[in-house]
C-alpha positions as CSV (number, residue, x, y, z in Angstrom):
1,X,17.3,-7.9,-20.0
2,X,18.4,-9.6,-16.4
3,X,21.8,-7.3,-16.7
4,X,19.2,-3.9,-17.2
5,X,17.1,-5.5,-14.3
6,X,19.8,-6.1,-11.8
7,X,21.1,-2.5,-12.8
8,X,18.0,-0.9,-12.0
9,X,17.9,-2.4,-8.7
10,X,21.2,-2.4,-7.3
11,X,21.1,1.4,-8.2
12,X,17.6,1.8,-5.7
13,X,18.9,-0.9,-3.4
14,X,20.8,1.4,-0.6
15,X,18.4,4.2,-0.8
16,X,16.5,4.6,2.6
17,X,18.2,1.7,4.2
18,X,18.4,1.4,7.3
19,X,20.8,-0.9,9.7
20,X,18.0,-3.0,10.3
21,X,17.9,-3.7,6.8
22,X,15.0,-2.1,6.3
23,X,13.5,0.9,4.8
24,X,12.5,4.3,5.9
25,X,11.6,5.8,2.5
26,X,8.2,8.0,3.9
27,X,6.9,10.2,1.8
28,X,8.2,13.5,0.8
29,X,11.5,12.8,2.7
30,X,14.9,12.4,1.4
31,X,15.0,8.6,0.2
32,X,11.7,8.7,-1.2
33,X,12.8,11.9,-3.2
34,X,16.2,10.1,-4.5
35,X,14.1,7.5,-6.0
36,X,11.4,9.6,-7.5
37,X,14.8,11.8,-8.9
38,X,16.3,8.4,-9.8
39,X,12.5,7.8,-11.6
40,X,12.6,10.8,-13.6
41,X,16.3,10.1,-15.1
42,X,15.2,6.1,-16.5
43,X,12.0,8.1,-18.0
44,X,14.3,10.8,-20.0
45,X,17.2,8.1,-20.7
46,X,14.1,6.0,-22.6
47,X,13.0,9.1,-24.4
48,X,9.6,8.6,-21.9
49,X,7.5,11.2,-22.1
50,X,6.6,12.3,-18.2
51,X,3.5,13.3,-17.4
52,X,3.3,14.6,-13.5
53,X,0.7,16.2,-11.1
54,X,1.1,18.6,-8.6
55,X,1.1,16.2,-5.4
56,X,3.9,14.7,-7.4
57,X,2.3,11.1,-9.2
58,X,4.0,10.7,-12.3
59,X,3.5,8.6,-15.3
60,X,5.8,7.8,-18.3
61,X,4.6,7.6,-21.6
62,X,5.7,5.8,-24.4
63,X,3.4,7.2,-26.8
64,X,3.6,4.2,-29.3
65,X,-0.3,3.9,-30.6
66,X,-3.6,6.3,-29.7
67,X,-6.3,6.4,-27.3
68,X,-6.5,5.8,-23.9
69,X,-3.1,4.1,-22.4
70,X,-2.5,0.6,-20.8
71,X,-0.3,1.6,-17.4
72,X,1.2,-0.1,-15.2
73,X,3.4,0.3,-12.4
74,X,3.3,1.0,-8.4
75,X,4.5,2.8,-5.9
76,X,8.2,3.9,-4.3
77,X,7.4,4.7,-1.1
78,X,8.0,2.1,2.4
79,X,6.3,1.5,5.7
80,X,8.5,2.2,8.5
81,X,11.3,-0.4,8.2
82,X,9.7,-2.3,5.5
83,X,11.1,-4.4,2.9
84,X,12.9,-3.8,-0.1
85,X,10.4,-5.5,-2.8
86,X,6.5,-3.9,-2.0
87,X,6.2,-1.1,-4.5
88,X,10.0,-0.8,-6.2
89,X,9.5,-4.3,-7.6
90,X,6.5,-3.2,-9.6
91,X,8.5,0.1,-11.0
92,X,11.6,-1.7,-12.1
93,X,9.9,-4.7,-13.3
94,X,7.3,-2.3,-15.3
95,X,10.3,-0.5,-16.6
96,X,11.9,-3.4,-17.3
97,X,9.0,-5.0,-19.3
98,X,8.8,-1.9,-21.3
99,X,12.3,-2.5,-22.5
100,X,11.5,-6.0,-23.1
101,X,8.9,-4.9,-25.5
102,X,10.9,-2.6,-27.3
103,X,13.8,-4.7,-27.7
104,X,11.1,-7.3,-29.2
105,X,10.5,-4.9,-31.5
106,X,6.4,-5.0,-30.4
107,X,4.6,-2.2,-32.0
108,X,1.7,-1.6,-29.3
109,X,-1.4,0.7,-30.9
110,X,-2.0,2.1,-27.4
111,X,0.0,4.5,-25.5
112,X,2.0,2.0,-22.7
113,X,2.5,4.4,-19.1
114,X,4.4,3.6,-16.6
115,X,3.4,5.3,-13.1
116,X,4.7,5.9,-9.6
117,X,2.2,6.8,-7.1
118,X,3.2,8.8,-3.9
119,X,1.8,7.9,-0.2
120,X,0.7,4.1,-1.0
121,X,1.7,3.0,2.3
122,X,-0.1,5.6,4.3
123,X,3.4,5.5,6.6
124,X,3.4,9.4,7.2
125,X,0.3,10.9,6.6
126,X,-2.2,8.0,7.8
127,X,-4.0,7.6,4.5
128,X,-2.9,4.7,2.4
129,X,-3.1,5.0,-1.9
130,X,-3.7,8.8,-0.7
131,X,-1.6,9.3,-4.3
132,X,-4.1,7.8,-6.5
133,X,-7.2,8.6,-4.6
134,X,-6.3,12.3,-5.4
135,X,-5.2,11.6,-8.9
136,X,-8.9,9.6,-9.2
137,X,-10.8,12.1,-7.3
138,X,-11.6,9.4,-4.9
139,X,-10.4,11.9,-2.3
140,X,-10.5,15.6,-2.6
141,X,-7.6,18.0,-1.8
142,X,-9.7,19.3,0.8
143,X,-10.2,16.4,2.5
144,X,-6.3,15.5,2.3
145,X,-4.3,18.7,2.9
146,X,-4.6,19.1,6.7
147,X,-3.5,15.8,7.3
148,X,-0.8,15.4,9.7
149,X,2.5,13.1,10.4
150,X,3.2,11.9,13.5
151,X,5.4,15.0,14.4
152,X,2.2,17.4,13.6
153,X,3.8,18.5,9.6
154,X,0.7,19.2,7.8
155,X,0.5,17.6,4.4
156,X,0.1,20.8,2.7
157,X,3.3,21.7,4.5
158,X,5.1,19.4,3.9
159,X,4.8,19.5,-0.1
160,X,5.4,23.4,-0.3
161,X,8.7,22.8,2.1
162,X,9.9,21.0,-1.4
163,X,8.7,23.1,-4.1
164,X,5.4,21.3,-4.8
165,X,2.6,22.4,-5.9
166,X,0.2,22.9,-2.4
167,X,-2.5,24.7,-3.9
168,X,-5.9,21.7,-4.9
169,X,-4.2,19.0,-7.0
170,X,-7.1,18.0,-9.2
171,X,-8.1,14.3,-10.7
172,X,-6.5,13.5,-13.9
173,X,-6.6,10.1,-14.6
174,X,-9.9,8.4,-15.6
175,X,-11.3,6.4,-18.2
176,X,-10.6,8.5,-21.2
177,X,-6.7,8.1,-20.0
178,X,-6.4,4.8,-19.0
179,X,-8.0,1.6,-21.2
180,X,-6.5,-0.3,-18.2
181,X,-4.1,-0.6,-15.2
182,X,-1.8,-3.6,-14.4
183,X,-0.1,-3.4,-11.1
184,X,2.9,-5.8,-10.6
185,X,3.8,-7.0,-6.8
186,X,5.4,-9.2,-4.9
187,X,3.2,-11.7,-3.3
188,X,2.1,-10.7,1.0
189,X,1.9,-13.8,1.5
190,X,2.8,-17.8,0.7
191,X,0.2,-18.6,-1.7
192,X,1.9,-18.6,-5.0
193,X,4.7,-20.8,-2.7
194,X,1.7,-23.5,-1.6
195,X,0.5,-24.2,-5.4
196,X,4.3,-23.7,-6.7
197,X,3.7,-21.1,-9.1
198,X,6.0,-18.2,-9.3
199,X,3.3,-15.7,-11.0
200,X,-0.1,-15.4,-10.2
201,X,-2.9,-13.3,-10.7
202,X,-5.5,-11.0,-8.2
203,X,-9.0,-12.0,-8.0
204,X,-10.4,-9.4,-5.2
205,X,-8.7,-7.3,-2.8
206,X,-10.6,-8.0,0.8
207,X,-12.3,-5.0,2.6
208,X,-10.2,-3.0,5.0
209,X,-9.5,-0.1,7.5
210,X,-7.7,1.6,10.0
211,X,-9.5,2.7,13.1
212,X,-8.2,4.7,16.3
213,X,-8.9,3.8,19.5
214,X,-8.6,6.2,22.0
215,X,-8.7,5.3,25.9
216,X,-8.8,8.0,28.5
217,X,-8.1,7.8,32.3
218,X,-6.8,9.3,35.4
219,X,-2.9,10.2,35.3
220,X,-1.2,8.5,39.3
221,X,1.7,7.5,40.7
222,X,2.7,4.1,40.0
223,X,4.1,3.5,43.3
224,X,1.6,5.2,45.8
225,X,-1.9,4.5,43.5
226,X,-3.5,1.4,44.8
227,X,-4.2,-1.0,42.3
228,X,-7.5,-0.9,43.0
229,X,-7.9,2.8,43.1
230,X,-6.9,3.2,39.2
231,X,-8.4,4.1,36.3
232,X,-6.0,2.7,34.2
233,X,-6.2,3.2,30.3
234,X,-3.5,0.1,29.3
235,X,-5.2,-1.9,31.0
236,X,-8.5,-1.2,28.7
237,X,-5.9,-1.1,25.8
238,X,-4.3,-4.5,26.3
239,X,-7.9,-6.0,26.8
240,X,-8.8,-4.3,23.5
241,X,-5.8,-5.6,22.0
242,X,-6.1,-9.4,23.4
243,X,-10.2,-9.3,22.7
244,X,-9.0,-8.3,18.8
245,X,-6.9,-11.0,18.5
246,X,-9.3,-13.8,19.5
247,X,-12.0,-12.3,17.5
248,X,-10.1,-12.5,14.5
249,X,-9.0,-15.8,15.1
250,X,-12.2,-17.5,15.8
251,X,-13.9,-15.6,12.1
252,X,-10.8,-16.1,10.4
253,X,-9.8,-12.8,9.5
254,X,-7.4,-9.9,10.3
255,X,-7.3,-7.3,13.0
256,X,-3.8,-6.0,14.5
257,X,-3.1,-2.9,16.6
258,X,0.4,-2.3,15.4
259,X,0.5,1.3,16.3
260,X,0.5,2.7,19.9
261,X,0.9,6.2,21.6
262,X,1.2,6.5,25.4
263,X,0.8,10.1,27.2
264,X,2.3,10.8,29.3
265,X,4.9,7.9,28.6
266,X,6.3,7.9,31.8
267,X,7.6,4.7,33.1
268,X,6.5,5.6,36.8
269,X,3.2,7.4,36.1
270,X,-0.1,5.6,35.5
271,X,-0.9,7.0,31.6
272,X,-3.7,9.6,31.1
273,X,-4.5,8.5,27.4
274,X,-3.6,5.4,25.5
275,X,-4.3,5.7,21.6
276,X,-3.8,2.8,19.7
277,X,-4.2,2.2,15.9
278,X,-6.2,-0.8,14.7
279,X,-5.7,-2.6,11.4
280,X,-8.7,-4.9,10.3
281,X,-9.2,-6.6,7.2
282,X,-12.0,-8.9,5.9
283,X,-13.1,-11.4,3.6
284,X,-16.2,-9.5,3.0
285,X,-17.5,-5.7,3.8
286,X,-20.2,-7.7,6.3
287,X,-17.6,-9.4,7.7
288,X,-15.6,-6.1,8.5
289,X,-18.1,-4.1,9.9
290,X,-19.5,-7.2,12.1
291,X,-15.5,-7.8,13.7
292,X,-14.8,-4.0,14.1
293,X,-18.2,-3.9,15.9
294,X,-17.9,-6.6,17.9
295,X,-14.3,-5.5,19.4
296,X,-15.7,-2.0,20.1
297,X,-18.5,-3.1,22.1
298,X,-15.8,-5.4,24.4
299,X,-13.4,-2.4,24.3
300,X,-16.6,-0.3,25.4
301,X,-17.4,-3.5,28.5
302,X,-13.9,-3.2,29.4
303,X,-13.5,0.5,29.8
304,X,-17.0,0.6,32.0
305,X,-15.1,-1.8,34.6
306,X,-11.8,0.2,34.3
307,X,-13.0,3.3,34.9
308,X,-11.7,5.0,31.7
309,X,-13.3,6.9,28.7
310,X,-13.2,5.1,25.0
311,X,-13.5,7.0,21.4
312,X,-13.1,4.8,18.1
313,X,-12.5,6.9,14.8
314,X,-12.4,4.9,11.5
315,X,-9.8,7.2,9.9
316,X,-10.1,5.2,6.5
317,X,-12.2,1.9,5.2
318,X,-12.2,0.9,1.8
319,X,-14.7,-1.7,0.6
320,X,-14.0,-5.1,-1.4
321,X,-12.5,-4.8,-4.6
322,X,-13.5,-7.4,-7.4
323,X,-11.1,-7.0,-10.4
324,X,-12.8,-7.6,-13.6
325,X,-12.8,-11.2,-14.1
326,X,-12.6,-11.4,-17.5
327,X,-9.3,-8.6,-17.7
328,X,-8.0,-11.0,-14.5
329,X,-9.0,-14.3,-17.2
330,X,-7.6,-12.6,-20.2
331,X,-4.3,-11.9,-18.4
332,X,-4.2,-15.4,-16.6
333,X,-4.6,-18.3,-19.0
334,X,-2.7,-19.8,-21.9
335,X,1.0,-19.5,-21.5
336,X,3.3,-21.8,-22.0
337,X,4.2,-23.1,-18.3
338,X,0.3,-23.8,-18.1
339,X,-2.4,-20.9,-16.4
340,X,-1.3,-18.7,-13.7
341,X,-3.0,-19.0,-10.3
342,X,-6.0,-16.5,-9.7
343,X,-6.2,-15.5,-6.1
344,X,-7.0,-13.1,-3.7
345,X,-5.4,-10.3,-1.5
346,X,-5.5,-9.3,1.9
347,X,-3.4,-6.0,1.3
348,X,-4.8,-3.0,-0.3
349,X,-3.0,-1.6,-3.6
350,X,-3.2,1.2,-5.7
351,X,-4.6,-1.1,-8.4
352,X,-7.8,-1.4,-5.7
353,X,-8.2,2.4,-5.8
354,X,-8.3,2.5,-9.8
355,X,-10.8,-0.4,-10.0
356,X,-12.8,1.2,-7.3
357,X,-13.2,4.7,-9.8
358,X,-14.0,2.8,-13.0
359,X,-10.7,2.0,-14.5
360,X,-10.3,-1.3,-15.3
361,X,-7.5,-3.3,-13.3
362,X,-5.8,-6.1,-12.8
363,X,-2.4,-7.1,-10.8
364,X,0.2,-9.6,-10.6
365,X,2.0,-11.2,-8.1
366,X,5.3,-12.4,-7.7
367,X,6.5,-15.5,-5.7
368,X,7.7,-14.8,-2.0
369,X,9.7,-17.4,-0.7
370,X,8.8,-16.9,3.0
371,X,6.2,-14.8,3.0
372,X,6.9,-12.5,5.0
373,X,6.0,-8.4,4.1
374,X,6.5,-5.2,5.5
375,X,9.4,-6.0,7.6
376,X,12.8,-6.5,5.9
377,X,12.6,-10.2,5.1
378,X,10.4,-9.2,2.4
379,X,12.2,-11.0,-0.2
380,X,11.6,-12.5,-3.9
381,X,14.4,-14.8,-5.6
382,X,16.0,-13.3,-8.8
383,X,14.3,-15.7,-11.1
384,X,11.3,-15.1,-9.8
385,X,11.3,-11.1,-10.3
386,X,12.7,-11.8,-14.0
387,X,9.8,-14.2,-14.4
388,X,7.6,-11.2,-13.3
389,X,9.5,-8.8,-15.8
390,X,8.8,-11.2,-18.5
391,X,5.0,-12.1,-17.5
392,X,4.2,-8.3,-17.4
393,X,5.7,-7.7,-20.8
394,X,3.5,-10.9,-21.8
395,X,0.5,-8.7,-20.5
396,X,0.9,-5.6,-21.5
397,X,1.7,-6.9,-25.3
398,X,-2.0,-8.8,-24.7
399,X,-3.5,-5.3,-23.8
400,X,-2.0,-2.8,-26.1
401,X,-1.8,-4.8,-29.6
């Protein structure tokens, strides 16, 4: 089993990377296509039976038993120059851990699936898990196909461009498919390293969103405008920016503006608009909307003295996710190395989305040595990811038999 593992990933390993080391594997683009091509060929050489939607979420099906399925799985897609281990790790290790089983010689009495969603990241079209809220219905075709990327592609456009299907994907996977969903990752963070576990388990998934801050001004000359004659939209912006920071800080939670788009990006011009894409995440939905609020309102203080214009759009929020507690129990306790961990997550998963529409869900995490995610020293040690590989297998034989 370590050989097929270490196959499987030195076989992904070069796709979509880039000299930084990281990975550009956006949806719909070439590197994200190898690997869902690469996807479809480990389905057929396991005699898999695929089952695929039209914005192109797949699952494969070993139909061993009846009734609704236990999948698991994740996603194959990156941010922009991400790391090599958030979503890949959870497809190889699931089809790793279906091997496992087999070779064991486990006769599960439910179907076991293993998925790929596409668009977890939310790296090209702007709305993360936008795969399985469409496969859940928790978003409607409607609502998704005019999205744009950032060089204006509509997401519509985009899929007929390859030969998809553009034309109102429709939800297919609830309850009657799915008895549960386990979604293995590797750890965004240094918990698991702190309480020196190499496996733990999800508890929650902490409230999050994405919000666009838009800051309009009066376009000048940087050399001839007097400084006190400007109404200067950066300079609202990296108030914003600083005021986010410290408000985060002192409530201990997240907010980071990680995106920004200057117009008319001119080195010698005072800017005309400043947009700027806030990420905020925390430990309760109160908590959220109290932080988001109070940044807005010294965004809003700040423009009045500048001068400029402010708009704030939530593109996307998702509320707390609470996995079932007894699935996350179940999953957790009695092994042989002791219980695993039970924690939460700050980073939002496809698992979330599932849970959120009624399927029941749980995920595990994998040991990261540094901690460090979406940037390319993500990293998990080769023990570690086999542990994974053999802790899945543990839970799927739990679920299925």
């Amino acid at each position: 089993m370590p050989d097929q593992f270490a196959d499987m990933w030195r076989a992904i390993e070069p796709l979509g990377r880039a000299s930084s080391g990281g990975y550009f594997r956006q949806p719909f683009a070439s590197a994200e296509r190898e690997l869902d091509a690469w996807f479809v060929e480990q389905a057929e050489a396991r005699g898999l039976r695929l089952e695929s939607d039209p914005f192109g979420n797949r699952i494969a099906w070993w139909d061993s038993g009846s009734g609704p399925g236990v999948v698991t799985g994740s996603h194959l897609d990156s941010v922009l120059d991400g790391g090599a281990y958030d979503g890949p790790l959870g497809v190889v290790s699931a089809l790793g851990a279906l091997d496992m089983l087999r070779d064991r010689g486990v006769r599960p009495t439910r179907p076991i699936g293993v998925s790929v969603f596409v668009e977890e990241e939310g790296s090209r079209f702007g709305l993360a898990c936008l795969g399985s809220r469409l496969a859940t219905g928790a978003t409607t075709w409607q609502e998704a196909r005019g999205l744009r990327d950032r060089d204006g592609v509509r997401l519509d456009e985009a899929m007929a461009a390859l030969g998809l299907d553009d034309e109102n994907p429709q939800p297919w996977l609830g309850s009657e498919q799915l008895a549960c969903f386990v979604e293995l990752h590797v750890e965004q963070g240094r918990a698991l390293v702190d309480r020196g576990h190499a496996i733990g388990v999800a508890s929650r998934i902490w409230p999050h969103g994405r919000y666009r801050f838009q800051i309009s001004g009066e376009p000048n000359h940087a050399g001839t405008t007097r400084m006190e004659d400007r109404r200067d939209p950066m300079l609202t912006y990296a108030m914003t920016a600083l005021a986010a920071n410290k408000q985060a800080r002192v409530a201990g939670q997240r907010a980071t503006f990680g995106r920004v788009d200057t117009q008319p990006n001119s080195t010698n011009s005072v800017p005309s608009v400043v947009t700027a894409w806030m990420d905020a995440r925390c430990e309760s939905d109160e908590a959220l909307a109290t932080l988001v609020e109070t940044i807005t309102r010294q965004a809003e203080e700040r423009a009045e003295r500048d001068g400029t214009r402010l708009a704030v759009t939530a593109e996307s929020v998702s509320g707390a996710v609470d996995f079932d507690p007894e699935l996350a129990r179940r999953i957790a306790v009695d092994h042989e190395a002791g219980d695993w961990p039970i924690l939460p997550t700050q980073a939002g998963h496809d698992a979330g989305i599932l849970s959120a529409q009624g399927i029941p869900s749980a995920m595990l995490f994998v040991r990261n040595p540094t901690g460090v995610s979406h940037s390319p020293g993500e990293h998990a040690e080769m023990a570690d990811c086999l542990a994974g590989v053999d802790a899945l297998a543990e839970t799927l034989e739990r679920l299925a038999t």
